[in-house]
C-alpha positions as CSV (number, residue, x, y, z in Angstrom):
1,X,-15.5,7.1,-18.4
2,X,-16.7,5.0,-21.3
3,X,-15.4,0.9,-20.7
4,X,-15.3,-1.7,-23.4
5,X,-13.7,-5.1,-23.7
6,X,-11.7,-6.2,-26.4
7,X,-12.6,-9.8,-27.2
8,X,-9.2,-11.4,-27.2
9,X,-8.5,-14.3,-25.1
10,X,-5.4,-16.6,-24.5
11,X,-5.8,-19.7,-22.6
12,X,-3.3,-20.9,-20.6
13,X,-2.6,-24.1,-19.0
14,X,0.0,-24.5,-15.8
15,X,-1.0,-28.2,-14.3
16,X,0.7,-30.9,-15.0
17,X,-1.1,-34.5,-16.1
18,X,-4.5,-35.3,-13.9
19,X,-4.2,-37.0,-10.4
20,X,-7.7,-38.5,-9.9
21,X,-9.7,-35.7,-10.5
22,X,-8.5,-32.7,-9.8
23,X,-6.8,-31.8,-13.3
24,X,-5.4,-28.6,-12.1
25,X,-5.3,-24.5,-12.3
26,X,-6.0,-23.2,-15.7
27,X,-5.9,-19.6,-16.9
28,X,-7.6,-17.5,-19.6
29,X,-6.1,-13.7,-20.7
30,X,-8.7,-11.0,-22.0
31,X,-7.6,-7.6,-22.8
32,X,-10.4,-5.1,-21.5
33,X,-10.0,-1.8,-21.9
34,X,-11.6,1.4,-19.3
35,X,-11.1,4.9,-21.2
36,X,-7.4,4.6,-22.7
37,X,-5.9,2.2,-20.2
38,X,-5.5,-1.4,-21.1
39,X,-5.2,-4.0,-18.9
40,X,-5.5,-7.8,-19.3
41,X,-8.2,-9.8,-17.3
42,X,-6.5,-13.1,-15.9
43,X,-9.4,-15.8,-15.1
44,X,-8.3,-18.6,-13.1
45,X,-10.5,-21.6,-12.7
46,X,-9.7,-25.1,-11.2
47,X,-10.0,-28.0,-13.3
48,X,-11.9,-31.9,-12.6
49,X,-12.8,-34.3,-14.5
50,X,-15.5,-35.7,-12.1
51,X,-19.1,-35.5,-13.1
52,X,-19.7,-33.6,-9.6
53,X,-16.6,-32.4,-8.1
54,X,-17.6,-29.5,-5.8
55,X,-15.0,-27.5,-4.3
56,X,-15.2,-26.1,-0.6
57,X,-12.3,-24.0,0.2
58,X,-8.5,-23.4,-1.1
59,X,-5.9,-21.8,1.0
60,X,-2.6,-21.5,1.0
61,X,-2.2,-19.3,-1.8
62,X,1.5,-18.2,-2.0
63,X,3.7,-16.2,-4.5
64,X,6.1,-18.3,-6.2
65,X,8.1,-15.5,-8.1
66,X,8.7,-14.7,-11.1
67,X,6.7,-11.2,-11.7
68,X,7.8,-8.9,-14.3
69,X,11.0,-6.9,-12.8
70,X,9.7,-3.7,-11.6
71,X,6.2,-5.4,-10.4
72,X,4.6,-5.2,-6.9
73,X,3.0,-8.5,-7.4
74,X,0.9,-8.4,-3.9
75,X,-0.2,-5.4,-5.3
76,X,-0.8,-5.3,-9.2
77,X,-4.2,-5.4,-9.1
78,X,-7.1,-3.5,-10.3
79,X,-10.4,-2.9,-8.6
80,X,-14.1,-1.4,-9.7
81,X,-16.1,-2.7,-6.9
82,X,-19.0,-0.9,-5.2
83,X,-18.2,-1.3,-2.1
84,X,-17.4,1.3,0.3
85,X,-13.4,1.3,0.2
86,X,-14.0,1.9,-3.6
87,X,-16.7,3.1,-4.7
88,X,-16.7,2.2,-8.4
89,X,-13.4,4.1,-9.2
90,X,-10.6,2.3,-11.2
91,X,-7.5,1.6,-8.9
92,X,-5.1,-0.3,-7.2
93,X,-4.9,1.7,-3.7
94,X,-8.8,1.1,-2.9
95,X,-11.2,-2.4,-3.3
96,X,-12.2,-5.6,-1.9
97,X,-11.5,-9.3,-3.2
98,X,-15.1,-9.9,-1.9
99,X,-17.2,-10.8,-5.0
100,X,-20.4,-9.6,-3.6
101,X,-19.3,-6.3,-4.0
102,X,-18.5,-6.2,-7.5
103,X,-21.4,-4.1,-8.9
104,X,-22.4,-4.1,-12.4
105,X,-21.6,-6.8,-15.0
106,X,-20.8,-4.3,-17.4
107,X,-19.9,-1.4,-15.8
108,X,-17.3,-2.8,-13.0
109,X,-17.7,-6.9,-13.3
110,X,-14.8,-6.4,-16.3
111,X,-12.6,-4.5,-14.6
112,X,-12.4,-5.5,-10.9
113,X,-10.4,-8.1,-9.3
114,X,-12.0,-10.5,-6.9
115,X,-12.0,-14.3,-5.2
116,X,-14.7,-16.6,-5.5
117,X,-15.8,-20.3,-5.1
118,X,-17.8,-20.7,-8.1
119,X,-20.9,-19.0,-8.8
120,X,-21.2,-15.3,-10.3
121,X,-20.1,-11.9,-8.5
122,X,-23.4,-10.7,-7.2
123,X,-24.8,-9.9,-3.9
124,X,-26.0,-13.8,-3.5
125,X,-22.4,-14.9,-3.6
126,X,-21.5,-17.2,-0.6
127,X,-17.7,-16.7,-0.8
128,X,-16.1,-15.8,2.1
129,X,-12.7,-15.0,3.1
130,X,-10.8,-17.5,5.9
131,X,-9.1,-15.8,9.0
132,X,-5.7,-16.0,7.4
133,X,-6.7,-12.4,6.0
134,X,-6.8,-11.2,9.4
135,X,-3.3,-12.0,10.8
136,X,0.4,-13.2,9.1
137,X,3.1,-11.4,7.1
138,X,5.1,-8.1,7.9
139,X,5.6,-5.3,6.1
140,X,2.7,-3.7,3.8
141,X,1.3,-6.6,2.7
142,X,0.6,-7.6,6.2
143,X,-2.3,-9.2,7.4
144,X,-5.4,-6.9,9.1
145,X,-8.3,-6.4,10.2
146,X,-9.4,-5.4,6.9
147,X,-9.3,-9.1,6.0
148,X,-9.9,-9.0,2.4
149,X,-11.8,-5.6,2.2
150,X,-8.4,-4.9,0.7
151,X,-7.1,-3.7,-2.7
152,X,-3.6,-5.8,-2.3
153,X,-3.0,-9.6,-1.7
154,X,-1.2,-10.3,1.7
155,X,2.6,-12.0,1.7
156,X,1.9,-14.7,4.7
157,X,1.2,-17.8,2.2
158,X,-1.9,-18.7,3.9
159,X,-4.5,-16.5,2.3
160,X,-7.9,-18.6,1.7
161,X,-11.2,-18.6,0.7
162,X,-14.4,-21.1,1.3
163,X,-17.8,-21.5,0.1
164,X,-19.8,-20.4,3.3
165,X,-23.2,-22.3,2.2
166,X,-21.9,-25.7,0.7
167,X,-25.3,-27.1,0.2
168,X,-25.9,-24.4,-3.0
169,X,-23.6,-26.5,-4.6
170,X,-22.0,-22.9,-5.8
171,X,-18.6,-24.8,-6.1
172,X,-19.5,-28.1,-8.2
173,X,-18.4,-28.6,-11.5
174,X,-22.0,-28.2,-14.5
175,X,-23.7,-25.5,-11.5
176,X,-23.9,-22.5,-13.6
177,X,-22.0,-20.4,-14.2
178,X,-19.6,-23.2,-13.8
179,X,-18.8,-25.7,-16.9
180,X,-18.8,-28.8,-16.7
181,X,-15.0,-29.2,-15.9
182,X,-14.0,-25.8,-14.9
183,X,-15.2,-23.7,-11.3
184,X,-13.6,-20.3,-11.5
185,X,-11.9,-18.6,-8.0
186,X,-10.7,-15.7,-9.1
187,X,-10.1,-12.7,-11.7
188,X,-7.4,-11.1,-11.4
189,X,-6.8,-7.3,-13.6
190,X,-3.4,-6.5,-14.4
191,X,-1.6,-4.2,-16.3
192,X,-1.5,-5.1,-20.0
193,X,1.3,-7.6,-21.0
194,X,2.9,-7.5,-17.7
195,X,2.4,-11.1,-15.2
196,X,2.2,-10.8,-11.2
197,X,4.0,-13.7,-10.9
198,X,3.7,-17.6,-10.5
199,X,1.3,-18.3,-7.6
200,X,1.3,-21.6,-5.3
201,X,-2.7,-22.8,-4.2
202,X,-4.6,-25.9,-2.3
203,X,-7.6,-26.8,-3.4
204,X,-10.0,-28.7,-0.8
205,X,-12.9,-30.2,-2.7
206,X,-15.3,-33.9,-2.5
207,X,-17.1,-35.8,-4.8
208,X,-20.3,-34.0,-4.4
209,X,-21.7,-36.8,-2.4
210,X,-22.7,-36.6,1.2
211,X,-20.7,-37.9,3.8
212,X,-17.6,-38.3,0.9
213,X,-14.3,-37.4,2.7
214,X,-12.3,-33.8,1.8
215,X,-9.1,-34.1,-0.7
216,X,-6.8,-32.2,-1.1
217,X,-4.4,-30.8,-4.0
218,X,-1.8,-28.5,-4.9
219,X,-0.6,-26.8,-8.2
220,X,0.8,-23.9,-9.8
221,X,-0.4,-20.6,-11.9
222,X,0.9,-17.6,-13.4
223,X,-1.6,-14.3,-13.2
224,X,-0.9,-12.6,-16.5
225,X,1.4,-13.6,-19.4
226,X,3.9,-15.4,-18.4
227,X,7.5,-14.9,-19.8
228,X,8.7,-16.6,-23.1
229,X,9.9,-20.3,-21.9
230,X,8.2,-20.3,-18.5
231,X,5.1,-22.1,-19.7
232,X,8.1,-25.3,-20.0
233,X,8.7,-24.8,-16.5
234,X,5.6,-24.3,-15.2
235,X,4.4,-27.7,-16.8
236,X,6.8,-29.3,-14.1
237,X,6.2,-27.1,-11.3
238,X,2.3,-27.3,-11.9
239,X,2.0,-31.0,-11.1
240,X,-0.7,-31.5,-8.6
241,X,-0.5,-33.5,-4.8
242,X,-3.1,-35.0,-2.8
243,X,-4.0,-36.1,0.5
244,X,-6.8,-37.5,2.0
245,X,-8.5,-36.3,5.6
């Protein structure tokens, strides 16, 4: 199946004004195409504007509503990983969130949705999902013992990811891949023009320094385009909180 990606992008912001410096959740929309199906690839980063803000973990992450009628929106999601449950196939019934498993940057990197902490989707990726994968929810979207070696996203509101190696600094703002605001945790592939909703997440990060205490802060994102006068709405629902531990 030949695989191209159109270069068209739409940025989108959902945070309200910065809080110290966590800024908040921002969004980019890319249409990519795999044979004749389009689909739009939804990269969410989390925004500082600290000279070394490193993240180490978010959780919590929690559909807020607001997905296109019709829409499963724990389970809109497109994977191309090479992992096992997969095996480079397009789909929505088999794939892991696991970035390490992603496969080719050309082939399956496009086209495959999955969680990170920074850093690129190779092998050498230190994300790792938390043990809210493994337990919470009812229904389909349950949690398992699949943990996130799972195509869908699980409807218990605690779902989380962390950096497993801190010291690599995978999560600090001006590491590469990262920019020098922006650390991106997580691509999402939808179906083209279509939005999985307005998602709740907590962002646990420090100052880069050693020893520096954990904060914490919460905001709001849509994963695909949102609806025509919900970017209004999401500017007030996007505001970010803190606390200290």
């Amino acid at each position: 199946m030949n695989s191209g990606a159109i270069a068209s992008v739409v940025g989108l912001a959902f945070a309200g004004s910065a809080s110290a410096a966590f800024v908040g959740f921002y969004s980019t929309v890319t249409q990519v195409s795999s044979g004749i199906l389009v689909m739009d690839q939804v990269r969410v980063v989390a925004r500082f504007n600290g000279p070394t803000d490193t993240i180490l973990n978010v959780f919590n992450l929690s559909y807020q509503g607001g997905a296109t009628p019709g829409i499963d929106p724990f389970n809109a999601f497109y994977h191309k990983d090479n992992s096992d449950y997969n095996g480079g196939i397009l789909s929505k019934q088999y794939g892991t969130w696991a970035p390490t498993l992603t496969g080719s940057a050309t082939l399956n990197r496009p086209y495959d949705s999955f969680l990170t902490i920074g850093g690129n989707a190779t092998a050498t990726n230190t994300s790792n999902a938390d043990p809210s994968w493994n337990s919470g929810g009812s229904g389909a979207h349950a949690g398992s013992a699949a943990g996130w070696n799972r195509a869908d996203l699980l409807n218990n509101g605690t779902m989380g990811w962390f950096n497993s190696s801190p010291p690599n600094l995978q999560g600090r703002v001006g590491v590469a891949p990262n920019t020098a605001t922006d650390v991106l945790i997580g691509q999402f592939v939808i179906d083209r023009g279509l939005t999985a909703g307005e998602w709740a997440l907590t962002v646990g990060f420090n100052d880069g320094i050693p020893g520096s205490y954990v904060q914490f802060a919460t905001s709001n994102f849509v994963i695909g385009v949102p609806a025509p006068g919900a970017l209004a709405l999401l500017g007030l629902a996007g505001m970010p909180g803190r606390r200290r531990r």
